[in-house]
Rosetta silent file (secondary structure, phi, psi, omega in degrees, C-alpha in Angstrom):
SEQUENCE: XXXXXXXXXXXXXXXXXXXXXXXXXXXXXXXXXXXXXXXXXXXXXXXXXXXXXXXXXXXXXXXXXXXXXXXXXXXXXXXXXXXXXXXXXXXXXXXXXXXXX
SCORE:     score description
SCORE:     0.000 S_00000001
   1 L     0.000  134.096  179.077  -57.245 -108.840 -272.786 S_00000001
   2 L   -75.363 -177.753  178.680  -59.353 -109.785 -275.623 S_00000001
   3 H   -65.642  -46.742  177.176  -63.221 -110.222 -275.673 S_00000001
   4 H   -77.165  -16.936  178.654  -62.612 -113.977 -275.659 S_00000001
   5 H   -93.401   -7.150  147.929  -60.795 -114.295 -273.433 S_00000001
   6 H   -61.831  -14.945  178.635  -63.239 -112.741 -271.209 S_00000001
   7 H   -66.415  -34.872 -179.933  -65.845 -114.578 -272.133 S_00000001
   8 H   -40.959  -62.634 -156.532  -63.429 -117.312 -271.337 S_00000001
   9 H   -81.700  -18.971 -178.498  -62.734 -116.273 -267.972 S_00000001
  10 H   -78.212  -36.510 -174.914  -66.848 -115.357 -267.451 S_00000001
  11 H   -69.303  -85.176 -158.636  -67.640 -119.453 -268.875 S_00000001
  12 H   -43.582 -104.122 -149.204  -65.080 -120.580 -265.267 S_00000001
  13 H     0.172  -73.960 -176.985  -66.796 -118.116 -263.408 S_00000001
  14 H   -72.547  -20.040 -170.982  -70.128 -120.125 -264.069 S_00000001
  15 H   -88.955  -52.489  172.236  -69.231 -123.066 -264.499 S_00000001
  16 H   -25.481  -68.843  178.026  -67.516 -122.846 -260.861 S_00000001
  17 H   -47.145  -12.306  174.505  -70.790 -121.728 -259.993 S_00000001
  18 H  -117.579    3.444  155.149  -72.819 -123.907 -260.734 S_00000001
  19 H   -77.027  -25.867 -174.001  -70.292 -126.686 -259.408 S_00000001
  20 L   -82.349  -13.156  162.813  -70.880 -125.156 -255.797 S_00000001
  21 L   -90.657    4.740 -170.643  -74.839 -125.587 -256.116 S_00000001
  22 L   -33.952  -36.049 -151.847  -74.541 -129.155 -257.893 S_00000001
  23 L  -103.450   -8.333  174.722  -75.660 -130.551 -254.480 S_00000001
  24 L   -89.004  161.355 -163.848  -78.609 -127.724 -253.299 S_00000001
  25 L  -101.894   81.502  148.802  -81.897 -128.431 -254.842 S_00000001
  26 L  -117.385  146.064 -170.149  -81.757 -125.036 -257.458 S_00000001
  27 L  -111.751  172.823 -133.804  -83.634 -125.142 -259.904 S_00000001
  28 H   -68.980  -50.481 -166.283  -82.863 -123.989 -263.889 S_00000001
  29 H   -69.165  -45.530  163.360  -84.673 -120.279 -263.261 S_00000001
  30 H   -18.982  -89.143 -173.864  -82.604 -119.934 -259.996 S_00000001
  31 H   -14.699  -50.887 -149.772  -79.326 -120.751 -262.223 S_00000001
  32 H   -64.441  -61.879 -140.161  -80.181 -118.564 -265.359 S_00000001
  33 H   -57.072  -32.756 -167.706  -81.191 -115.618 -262.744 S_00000001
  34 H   -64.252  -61.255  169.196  -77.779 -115.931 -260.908 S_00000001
  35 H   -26.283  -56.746  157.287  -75.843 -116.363 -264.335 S_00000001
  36 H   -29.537  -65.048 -147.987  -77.688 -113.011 -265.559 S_00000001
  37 H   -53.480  -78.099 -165.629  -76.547 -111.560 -262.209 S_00000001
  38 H   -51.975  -22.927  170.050  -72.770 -112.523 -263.282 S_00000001
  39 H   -67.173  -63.659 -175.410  -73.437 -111.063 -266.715 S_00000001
  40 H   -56.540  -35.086  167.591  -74.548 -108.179 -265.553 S_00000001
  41 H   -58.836  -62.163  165.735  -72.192 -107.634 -263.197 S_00000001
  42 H   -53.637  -35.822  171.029  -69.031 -108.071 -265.683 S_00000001
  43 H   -72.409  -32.558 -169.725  -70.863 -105.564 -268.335 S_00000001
  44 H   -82.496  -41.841  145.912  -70.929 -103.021 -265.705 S_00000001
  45 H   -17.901  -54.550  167.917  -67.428 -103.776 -264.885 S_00000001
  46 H   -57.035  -55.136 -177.863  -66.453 -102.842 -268.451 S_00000001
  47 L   -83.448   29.983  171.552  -68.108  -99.916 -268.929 S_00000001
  48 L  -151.417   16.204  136.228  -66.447  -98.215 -266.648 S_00000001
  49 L   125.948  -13.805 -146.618  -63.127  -99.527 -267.403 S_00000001
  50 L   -77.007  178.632  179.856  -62.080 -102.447 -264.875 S_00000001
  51 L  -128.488  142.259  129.967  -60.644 -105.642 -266.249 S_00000001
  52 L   -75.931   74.226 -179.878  -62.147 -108.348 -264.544 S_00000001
  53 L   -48.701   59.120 -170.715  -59.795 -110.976 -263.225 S_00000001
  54 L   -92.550  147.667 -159.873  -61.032 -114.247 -262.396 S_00000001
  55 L   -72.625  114.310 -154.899  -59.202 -116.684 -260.341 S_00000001
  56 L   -95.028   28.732 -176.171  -59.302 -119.993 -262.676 S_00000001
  57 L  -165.276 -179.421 -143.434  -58.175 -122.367 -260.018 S_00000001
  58 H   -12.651 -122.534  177.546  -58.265 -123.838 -256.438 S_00000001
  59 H   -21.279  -52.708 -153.638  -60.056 -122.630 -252.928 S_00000001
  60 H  -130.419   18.448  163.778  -61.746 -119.544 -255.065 S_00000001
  61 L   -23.514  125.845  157.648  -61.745 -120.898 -258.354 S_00000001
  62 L    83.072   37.321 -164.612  -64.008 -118.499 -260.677 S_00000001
  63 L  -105.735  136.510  145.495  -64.392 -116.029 -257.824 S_00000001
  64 L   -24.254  143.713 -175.415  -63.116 -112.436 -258.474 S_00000001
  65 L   -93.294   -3.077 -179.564  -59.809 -111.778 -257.558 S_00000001
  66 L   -80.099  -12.101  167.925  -61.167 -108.449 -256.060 S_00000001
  67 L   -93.599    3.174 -171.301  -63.377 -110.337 -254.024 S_00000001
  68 L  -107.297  125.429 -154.234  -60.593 -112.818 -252.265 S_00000001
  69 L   -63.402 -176.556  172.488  -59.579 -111.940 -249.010 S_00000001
  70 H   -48.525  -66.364 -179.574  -55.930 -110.776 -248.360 S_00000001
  71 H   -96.221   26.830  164.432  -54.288 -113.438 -247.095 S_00000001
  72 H   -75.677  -45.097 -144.282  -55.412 -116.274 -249.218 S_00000001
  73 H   -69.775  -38.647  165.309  -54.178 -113.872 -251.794 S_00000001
  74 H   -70.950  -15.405  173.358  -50.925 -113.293 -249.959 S_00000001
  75 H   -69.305  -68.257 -143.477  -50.179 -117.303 -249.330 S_00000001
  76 H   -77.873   -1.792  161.085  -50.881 -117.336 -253.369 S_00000001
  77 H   -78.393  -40.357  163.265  -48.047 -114.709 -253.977 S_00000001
  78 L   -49.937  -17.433 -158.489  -45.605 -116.916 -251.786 S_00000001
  79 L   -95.916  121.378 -167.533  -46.273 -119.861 -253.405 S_00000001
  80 L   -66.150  -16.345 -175.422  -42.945 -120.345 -255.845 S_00000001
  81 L   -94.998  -18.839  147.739  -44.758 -122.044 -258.413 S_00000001
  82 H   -16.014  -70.523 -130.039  -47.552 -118.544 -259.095 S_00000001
  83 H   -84.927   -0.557 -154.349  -45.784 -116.611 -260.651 S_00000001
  84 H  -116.379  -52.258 -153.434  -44.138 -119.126 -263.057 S_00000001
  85 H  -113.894  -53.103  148.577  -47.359 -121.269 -264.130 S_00000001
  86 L   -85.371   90.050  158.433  -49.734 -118.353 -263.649 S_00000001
  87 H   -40.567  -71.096 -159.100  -48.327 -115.295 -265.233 S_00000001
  88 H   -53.480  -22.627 -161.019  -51.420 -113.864 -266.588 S_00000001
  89 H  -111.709  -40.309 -159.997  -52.779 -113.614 -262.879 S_00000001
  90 H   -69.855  -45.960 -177.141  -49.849 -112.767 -260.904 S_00000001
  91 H   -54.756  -56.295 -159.924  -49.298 -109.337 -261.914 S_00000001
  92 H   -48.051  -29.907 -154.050  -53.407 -108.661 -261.530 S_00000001
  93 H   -94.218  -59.657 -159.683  -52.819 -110.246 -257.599 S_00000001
  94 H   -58.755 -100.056 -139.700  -49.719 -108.146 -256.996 S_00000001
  95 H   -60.280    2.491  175.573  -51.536 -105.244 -257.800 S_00000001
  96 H  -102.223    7.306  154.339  -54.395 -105.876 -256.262 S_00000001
  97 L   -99.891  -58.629 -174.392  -52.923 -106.528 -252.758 S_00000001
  98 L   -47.773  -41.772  157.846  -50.632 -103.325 -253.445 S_00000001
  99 L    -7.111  -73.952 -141.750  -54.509 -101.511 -253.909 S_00000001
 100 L   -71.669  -70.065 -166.971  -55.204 -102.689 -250.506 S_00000001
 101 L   -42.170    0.000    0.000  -52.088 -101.407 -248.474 S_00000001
């Protein structure tokens, strides 16, 4: 995966995020510190080798996929339309419920 398109996948990430606080009264230094958080978190991720998957769509949109429990993740391997419209993601799910077992 290239750099952009992690950055890519780090921009949904936040941008999820800061659709699920639209409606709580946080304010900008809240935001940045949480953003930072998400920075930081993904650089550490790097340097010590992981790829960092994020899910770019529905219930867990910008969420990790290492953070999404099992069986949403197993409903989203059943679903016949995965593996055909998200490729790039499918494999990263399969193995990351084979991890789990």
């Amino acid at each position: 995966m290239t750099a952009l398109a992690k950055l890519k996948e780090l921009i949904v990430m936040l941008q999820s995020a800061a659709e699920q606080h639209e409606d709580d009264l946080i304010s900008g230094k809240e935001m940045q510190q949480k953003a930072q958080k998400y920075v930081r978190d993904y650089l550490a991720d790097k340097e010590v080798g992981n790829t960092i998957r994020i899910l770019p769509f529905g219930l867990h949109r910008g969420k990790k996929i290492t953070e999404i429990e099992t069986d949403y993740l197993k409903w989203l391997m059943d679903q016949e339309w995965f593996e055909e419209k998200q490729k790039d993601i499918y494999n990263d799910v399969k193995e990351e419920l084979e991890g789990r077992e």
